[in-house]
C-alpha positions as CSV (number, residue, x, y, z in Angstrom):
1,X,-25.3,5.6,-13.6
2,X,-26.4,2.3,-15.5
3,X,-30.2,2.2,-17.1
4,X,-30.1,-1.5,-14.5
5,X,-28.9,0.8,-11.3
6,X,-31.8,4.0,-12.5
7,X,-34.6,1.0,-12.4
8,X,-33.3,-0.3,-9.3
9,X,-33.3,3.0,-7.3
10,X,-37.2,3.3,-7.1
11,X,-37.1,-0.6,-6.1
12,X,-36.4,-0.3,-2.4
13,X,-32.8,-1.2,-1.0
14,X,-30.6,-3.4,-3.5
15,X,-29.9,-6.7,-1.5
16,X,-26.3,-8.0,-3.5
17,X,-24.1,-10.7,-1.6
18,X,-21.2,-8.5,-1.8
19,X,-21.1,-4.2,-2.0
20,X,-17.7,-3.1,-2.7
21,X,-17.2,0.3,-2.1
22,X,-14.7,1.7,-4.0
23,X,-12.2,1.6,-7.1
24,X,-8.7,0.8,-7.7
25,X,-7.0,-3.2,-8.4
26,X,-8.8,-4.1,-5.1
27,X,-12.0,-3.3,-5.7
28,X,-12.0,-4.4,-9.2
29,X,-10.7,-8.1,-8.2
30,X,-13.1,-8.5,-5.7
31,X,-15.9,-7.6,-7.4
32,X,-15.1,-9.0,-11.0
33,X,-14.2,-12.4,-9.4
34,X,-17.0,-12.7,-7.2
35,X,-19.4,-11.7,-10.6
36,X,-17.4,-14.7,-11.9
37,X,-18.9,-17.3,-9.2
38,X,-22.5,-15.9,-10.3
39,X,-22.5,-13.9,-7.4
40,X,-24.7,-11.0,-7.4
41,X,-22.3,-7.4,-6.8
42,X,-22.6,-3.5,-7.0
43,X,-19.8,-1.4,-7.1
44,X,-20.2,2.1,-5.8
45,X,-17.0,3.9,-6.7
46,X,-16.4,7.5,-7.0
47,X,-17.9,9.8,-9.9
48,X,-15.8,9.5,-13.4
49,X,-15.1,13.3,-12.8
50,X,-13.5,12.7,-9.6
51,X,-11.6,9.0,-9.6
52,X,-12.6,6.5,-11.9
53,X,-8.5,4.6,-11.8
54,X,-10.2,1.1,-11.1
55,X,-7.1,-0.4,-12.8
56,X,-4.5,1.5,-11.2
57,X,-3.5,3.2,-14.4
58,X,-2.2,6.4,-12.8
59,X,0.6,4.8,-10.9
60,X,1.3,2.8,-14.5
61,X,2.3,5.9,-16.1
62,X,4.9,6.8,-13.7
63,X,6.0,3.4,-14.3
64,X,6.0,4.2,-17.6
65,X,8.3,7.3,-17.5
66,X,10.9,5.3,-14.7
67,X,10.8,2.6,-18.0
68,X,11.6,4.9,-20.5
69,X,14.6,6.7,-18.3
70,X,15.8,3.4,-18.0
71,X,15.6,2.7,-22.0
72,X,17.4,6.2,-22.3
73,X,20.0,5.7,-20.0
74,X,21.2,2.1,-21.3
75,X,21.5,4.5,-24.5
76,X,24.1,6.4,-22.4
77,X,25.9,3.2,-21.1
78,X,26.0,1.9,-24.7
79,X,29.8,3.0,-25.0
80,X,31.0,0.4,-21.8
81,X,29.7,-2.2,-24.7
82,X,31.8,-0.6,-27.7
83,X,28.8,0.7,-28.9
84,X,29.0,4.4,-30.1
85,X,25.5,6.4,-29.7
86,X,25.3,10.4,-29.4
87,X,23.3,11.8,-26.4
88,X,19.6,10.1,-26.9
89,X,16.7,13.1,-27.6
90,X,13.6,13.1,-25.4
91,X,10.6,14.0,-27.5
92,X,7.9,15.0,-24.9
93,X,4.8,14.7,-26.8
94,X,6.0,11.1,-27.6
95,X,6.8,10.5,-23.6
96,X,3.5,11.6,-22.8
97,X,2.0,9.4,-25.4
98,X,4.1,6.2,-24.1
99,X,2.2,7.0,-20.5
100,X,-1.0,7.0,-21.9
101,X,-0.9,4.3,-24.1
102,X,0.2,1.9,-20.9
103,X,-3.1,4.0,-18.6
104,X,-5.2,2.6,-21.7
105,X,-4.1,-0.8,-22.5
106,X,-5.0,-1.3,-18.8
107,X,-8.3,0.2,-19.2
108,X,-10.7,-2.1,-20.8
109,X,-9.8,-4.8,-17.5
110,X,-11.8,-2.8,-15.8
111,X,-14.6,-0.7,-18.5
112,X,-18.0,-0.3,-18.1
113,X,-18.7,-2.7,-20.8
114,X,-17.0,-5.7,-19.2
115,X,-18.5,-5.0,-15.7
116,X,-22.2,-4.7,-17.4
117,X,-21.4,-7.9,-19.3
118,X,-20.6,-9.8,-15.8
119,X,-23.6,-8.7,-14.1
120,X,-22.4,-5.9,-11.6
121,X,-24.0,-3.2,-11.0
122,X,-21.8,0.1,-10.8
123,X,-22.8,3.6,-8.9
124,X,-20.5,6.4,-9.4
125,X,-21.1,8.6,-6.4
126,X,-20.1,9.6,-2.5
127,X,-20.8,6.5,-0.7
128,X,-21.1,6.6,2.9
129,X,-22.8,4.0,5.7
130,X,-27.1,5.1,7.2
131,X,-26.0,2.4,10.2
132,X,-24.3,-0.8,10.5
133,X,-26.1,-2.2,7.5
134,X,-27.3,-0.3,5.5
135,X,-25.3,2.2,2.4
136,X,-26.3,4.6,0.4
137,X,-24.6,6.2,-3.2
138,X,-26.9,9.2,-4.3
139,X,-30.7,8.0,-4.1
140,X,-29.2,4.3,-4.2
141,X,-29.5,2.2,-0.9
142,X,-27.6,-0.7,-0.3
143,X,-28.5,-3.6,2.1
144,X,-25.7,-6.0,0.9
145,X,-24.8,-9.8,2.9
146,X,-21.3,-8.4,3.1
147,X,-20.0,-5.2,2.6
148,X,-16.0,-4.6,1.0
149,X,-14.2,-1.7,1.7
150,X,-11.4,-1.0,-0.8
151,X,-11.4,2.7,-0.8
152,X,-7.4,3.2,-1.5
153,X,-5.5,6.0,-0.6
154,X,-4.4,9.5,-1.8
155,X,-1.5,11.8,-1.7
156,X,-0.5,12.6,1.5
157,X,0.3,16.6,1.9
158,X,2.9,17.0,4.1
159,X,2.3,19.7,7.2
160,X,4.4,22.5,5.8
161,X,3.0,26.5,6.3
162,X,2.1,27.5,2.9
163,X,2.5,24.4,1.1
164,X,-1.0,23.8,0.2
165,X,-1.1,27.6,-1.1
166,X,2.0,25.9,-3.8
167,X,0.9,24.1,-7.3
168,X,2.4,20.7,-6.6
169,X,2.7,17.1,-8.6
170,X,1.7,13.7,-6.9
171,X,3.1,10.2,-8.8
172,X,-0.7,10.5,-10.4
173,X,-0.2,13.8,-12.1
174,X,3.2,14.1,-13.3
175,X,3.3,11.6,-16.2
176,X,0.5,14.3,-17.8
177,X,2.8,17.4,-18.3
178,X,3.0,19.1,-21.3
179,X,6.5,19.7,-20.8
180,X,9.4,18.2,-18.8
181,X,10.8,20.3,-15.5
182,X,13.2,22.3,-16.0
183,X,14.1,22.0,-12.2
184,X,12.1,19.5,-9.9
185,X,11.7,19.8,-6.3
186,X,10.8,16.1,-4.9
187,X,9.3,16.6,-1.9
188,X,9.4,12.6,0.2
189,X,11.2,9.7,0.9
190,X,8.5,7.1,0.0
191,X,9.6,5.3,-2.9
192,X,7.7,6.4,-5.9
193,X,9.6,9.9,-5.1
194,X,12.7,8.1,-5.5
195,X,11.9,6.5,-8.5
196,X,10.7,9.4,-10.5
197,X,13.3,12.0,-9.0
198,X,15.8,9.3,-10.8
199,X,13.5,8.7,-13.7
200,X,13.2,12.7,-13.9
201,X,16.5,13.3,-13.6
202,X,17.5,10.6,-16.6
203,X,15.1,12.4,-18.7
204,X,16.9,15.7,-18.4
205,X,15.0,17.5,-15.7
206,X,17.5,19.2,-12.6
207,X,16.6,17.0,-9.6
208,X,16.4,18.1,-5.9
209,X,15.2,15.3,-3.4
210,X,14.1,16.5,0.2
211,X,13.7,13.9,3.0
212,X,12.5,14.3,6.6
213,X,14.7,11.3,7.1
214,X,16.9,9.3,5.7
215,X,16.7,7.8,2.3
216,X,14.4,4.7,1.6
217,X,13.9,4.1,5.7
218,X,12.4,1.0,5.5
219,X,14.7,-0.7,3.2
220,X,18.2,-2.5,4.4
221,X,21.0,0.2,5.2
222,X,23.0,-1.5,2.7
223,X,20.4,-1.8,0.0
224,X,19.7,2.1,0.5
225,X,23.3,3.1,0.3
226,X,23.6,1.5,-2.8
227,X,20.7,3.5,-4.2
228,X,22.1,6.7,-2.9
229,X,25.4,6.6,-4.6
230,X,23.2,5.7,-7.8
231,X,20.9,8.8,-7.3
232,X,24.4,11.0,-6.5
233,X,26.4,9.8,-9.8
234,X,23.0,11.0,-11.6
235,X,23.5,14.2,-10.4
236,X,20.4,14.4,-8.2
237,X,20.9,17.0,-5.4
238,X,20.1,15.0,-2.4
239,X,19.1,16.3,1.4
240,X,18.8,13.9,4.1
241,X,16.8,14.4,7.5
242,X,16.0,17.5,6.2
243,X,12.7,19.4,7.8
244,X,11.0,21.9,5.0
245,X,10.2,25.0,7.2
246,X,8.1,26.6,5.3
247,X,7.3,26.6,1.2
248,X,6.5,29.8,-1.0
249,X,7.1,31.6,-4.1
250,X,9.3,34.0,-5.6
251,X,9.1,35.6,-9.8
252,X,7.4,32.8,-10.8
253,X,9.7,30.3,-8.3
254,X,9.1,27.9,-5.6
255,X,11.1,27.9,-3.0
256,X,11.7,25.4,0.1
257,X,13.3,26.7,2.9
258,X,15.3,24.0,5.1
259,X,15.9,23.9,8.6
260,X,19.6,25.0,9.7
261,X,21.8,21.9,9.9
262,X,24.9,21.6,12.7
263,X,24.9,25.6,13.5
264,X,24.3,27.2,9.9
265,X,21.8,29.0,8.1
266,X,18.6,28.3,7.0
267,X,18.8,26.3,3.4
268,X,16.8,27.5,0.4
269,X,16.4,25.7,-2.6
270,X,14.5,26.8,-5.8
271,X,12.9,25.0,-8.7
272,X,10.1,25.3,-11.3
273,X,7.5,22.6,-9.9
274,X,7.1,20.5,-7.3
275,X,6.4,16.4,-6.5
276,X,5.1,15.8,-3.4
277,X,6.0,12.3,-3.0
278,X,5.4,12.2,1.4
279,X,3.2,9.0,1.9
280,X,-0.3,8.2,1.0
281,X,-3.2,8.7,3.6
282,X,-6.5,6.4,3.7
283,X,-9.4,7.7,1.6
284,X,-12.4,7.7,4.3
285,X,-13.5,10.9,5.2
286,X,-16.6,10.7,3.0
287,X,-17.7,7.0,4.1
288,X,-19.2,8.0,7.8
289,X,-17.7,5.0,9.3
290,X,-18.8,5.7,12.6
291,X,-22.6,5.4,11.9
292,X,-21.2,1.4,10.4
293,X,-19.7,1.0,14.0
294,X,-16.3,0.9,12.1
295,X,-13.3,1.8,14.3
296,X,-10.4,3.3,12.2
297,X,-7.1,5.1,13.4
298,X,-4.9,7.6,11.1
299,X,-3.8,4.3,9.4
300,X,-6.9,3.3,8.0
301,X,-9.8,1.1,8.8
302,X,-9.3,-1.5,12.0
303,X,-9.4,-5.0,10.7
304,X,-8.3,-8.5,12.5
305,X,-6.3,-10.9,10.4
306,X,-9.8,-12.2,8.6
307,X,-9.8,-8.5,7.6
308,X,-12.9,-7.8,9.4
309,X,-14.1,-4.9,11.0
310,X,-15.6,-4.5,13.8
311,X,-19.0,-4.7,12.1
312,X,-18.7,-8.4,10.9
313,X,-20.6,-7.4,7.9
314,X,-17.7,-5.4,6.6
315,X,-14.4,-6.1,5.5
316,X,-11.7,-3.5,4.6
317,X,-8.7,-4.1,2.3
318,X,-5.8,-2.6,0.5
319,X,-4.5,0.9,1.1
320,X,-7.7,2.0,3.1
321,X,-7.1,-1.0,6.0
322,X,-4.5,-0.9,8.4
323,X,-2.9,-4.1,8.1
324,X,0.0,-5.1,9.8
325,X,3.3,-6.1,7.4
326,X,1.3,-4.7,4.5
327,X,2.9,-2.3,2.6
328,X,0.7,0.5,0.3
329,X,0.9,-1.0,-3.1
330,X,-1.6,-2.9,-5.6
331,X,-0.4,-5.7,-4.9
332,X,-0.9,-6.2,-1.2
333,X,-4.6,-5.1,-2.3
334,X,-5.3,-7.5,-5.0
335,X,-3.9,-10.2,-2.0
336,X,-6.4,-8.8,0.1
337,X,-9.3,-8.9,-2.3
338,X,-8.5,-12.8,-3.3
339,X,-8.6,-13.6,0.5
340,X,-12.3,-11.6,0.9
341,X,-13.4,-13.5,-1.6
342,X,-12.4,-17.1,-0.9
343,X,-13.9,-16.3,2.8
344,X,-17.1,-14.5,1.6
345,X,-17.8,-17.2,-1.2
346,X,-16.6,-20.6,0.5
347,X,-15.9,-19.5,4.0
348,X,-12.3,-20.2,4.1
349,X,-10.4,-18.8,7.0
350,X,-8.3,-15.5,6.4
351,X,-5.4,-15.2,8.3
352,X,-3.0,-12.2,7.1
353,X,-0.6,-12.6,9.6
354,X,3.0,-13.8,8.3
355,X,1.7,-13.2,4.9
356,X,5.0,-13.0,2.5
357,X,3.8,-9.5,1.1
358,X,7.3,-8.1,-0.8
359,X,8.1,-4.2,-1.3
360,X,9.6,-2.9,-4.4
361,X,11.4,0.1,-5.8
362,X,11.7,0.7,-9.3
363,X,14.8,2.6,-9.3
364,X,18.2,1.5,-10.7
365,X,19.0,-0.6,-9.3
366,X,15.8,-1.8,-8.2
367,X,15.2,-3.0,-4.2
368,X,13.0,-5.6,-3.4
369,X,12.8,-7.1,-0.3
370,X,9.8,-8.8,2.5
371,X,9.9,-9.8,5.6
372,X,11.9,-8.5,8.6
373,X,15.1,-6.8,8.0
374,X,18.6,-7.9,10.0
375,X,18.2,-4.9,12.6
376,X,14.8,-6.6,13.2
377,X,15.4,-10.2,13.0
378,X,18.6,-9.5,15.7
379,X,15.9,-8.2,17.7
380,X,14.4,-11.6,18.1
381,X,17.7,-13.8,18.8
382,X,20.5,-15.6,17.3
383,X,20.0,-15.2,13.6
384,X,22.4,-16.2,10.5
385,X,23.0,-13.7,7.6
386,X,23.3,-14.7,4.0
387,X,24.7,-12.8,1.1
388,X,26.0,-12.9,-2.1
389,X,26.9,-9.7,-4.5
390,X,25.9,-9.7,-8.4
391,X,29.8,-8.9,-9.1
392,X,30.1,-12.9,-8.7
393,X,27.4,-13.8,-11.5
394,X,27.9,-14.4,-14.8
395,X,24.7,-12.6,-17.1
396,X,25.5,-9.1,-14.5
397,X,28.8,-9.6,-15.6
398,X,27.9,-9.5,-19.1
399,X,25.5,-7.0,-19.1
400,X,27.4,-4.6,-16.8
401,X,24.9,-4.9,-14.3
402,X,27.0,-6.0,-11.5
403,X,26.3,-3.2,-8.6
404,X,24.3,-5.2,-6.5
405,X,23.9,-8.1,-3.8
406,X,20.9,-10.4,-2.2
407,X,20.7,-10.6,1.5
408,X,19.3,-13.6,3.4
409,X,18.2,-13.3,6.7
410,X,17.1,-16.7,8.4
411,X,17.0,-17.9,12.2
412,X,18.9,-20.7,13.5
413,X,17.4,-23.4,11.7
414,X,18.0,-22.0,8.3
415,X,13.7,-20.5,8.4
416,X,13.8,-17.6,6.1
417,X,12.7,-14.5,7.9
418,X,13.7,-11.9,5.9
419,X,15.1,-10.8,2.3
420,X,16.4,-7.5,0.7
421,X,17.6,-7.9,-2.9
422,X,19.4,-4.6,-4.1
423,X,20.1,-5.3,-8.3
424,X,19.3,-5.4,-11.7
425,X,15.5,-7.4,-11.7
426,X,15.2,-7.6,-8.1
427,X,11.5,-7.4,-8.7
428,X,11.1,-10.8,-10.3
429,X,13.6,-12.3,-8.2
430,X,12.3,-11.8,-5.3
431,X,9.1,-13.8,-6.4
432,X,11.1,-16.9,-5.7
433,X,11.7,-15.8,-2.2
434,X,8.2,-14.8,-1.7
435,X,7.0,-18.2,-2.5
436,X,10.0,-20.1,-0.2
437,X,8.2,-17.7,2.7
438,X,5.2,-18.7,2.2
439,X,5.7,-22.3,2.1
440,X,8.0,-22.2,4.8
441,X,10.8,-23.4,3.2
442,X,14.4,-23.6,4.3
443,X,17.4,-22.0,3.0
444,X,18.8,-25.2,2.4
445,X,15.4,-26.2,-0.1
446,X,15.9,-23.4,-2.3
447,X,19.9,-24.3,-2.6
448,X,19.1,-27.7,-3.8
449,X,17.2,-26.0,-6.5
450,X,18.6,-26.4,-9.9
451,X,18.4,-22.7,-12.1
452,X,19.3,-22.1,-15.6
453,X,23.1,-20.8,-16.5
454,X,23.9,-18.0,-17.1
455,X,21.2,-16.2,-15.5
456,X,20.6,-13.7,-12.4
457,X,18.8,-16.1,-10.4
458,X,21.5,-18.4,-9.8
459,X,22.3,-14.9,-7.1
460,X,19.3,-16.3,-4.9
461,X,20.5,-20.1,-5.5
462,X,24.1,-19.3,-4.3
463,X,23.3,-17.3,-1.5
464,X,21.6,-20.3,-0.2
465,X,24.8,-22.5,-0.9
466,X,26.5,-20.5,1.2
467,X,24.6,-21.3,4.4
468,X,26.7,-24.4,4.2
469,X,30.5,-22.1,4.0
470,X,30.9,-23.0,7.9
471,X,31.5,-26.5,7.0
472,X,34.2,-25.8,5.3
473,X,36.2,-24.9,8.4
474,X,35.1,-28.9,10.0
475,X,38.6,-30.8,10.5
476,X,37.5,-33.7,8.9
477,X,35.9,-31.5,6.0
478,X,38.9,-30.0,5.2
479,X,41.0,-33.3,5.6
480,X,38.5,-35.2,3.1
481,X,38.6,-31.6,0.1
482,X,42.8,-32.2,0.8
483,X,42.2,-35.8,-0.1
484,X,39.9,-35.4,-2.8
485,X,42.5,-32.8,-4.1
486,X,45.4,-35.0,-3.8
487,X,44.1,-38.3,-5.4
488,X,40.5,-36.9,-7.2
């Protein structure tokens, strides 16, 4: 606790503009950029002892250790390039040292030093609403003009008997081990289990991946079949639509034991430790919402599309709000916490609704997609379907990076409703997309686009040309190419 928030707490309630209550990319942005305006802001975020990630460090490192399998592994590949390189050594100590020098070069964004120096004033503690208005952190009472929910999220522990009674990993833990795993068990479909059961694997660990359904279920069939042959050529033992029956021990083992499949036996499988990688769940049991008059569902926290509450003094944003189209990621939150703060500083409208929000899965090849998939989009009528694979391109070519293909999903007009890119760098492709949703661009805008040669966006630029393949087929088309062809 600050010496500013010790000589407050004898001072009454603290009367800030804006309260944001908790930590994470969220909380930070909303409270750093309001500081910025000259607004007056306390932060009440958990102790240091118990969660003090403002910057989203944890889910860095794993980042970190997908990275460095992917360095390591174009070691491997070297040889498709006539380059001759033995089998790459993993020193662990080193690893571990790569994942925490990314958690701290992210660090000082959001230090105690550089909120001081903007004027907020931070409360580490259990906060939790008196009534609609007023919050309290310790002996701290808050009467803020607007309140900012930005709690996040934690693991979610899946509902199997004796699985709590297991030592287990979460995406926040595992980049901290001592020592790699000899055999992991990855418990989840969500897709930071898929990344590090590939980044794990690539690293030298034996990889087992359990899923209650099928793999990356809200992805694009095709996009997700690509990724499963990837994971299978690793050498990742993979169970689909698998339920875990129960989980236990055995001489210094853990053991998952799988539902019979088609008339057999019960599966078990064995390994050293265990990821659970099952979903995240909203962080609210300590906030006593129901005192605030805040509805909230197993989701999160019940906000319209201004990402109010129903207490109009509170706002909830990120992983802790239930918002529609919105995936779980910092992203979405740091969208979120932009949008608070344009309404709570200049009264702007806020309207999340057919917000271009993108997913992404850093596995190889990556998956990136917004938007409504083809199974969805048919749902709503005539649609047209766009595609063009990375085997056509020129740099995946060269690279060897040609597994891969961008799918375009539009309604009759050529309106982009949907995208799934499944490729090298689909991450920063897709930015182009996200930016032709939110505009409302055509199809036909982003083909008249002009992109450097060779690179992999020209993928996204021809699959837009092709939206204009069916004239090809026009009589007087064809008659004018034949002419062209004959006297060009």
């Amino acid at each position: 606790m600050t010496e500013t928030a010790n000589a407050l707490a004898s001072a009454g309630p603290m009367t800030p503009d804006i309260c944001v209550v908790g930590t994470g990319p969220g909380a930070l942005t909303v409270a750093t950029t309001a500081a910025l305006f000259g607004v007056s802001v306390v932060l009440a975020e958990p102790a240091p002892a118990v969660d003090s990630d403002r910057t989203g460090a944890a889910p860095a490192s794993s980042a970190a250790l997908a990275a460095a399998a992917e360095k390591l592994q174009a070691i491997r590949e070297a040889q498709r390039f006539g380059i001759s390189a033995g089998e790459p050594q993993v020193d662990a100590a080193q690893l571990r040292g790569h994942a925490s020098h990314v958690a701290a070069a992210l660090a000082p964004n959001g230090s105690a030093e550089r909120l001081s120096a903007l004027g907020i004033v931070v409360l580490h503690g259990t906060a939790h609403f008196l009534n609609r208005n007023l919050l309290a952190v310790g002996e701290h009472r808050i009467r803020a003009r607007r309140f900012v929910v930005a709690a996040g999220s934690q693991p979610a522990l899946p509902p199997v008997p004796g699985l709590a009674d297991l030592p287990y990993l979460t995406s926040e833990t595992i980049a901290a081990l001592t020592r790699r795993p000899e055999r992991l068990l990855v418990l989840g479909g969500e897709p930071a289990g898929v990344e590090l059961a590939q980044a794990m694997r690539r690293l030298g660990s034996e990889v087992v991946l359990v899923l209650p359904g099928r793999l990356l279920a809200q992805e694009d069939p095709e996009a997700a079949d690509l990724v499963r042959r990837a994971l299978l050529r690793d050498g990742i033992e993979l169970h689909e639509e698998s339920k875990v029956l129960r989980a236990e021990t055995s001489r210094h083992r853990l053991r998952l034991v799988l539902a019979p499949q088609a008339g057999g036996n019960e599966t078990t499988i064995q390994g050293t430790h265990l990821l659970i990688a099952s979903g995240r769940t909203p962080r609210l049991e300590d906030l006593d919402l129901d005192l605030a008059g805040i509805r909230s569902d197993a989701n999160g926290i019940l906000v319209n599309q201004g990402l109010r509450t129903a207490n109009r003094r509170v706002l909830a944003i990120g992983d802790c709000a239930s918002v529609a189209g919105a995936p779980p990621s910092a992203h979405a939150a740091e969208h979120h916490a932009a949008l608070v703060v344009r309404n709570a500083l200049f009264r702007l409208p806020v309207n999340t609704a057919n917000q271009a929000i993108p997913r992404l899965t850093l596995c190889q090849p990556e998956v990136a997609s917004l938007g409504l998939s083809e199974a969805e989009a048919r749902k709503q009528g005539v649609i047209g379907v766009l595609r063009w694979p990375y085997a056509e391109n020129e740099r995946a070519q060269a690279e060897r990076r040609s597994e891969g293909l961008i799918k375009l999903v539009t309604d009759k007009k050529g309106r982009i409703l949907g995208v799934t890119i499944v490729g090298a760098q689909a991450g920063e492709l897709i930015g182009l997309w996200c930016l032709a949703v939110q505009k409302r661009l055509g199809v036909k805008d982003v083909a008249e686009l002009v992109l450097p040669s060779p690179t992999l966006s020209e993928i996204s630029k021809r699959a837009a040309l092709s939206v204009h393949a069916p004239l090809a087929s026009r009589p007087g088309i064809r008659r004018l190419i034949g002419f062209l062809r004959r006297f060009g």
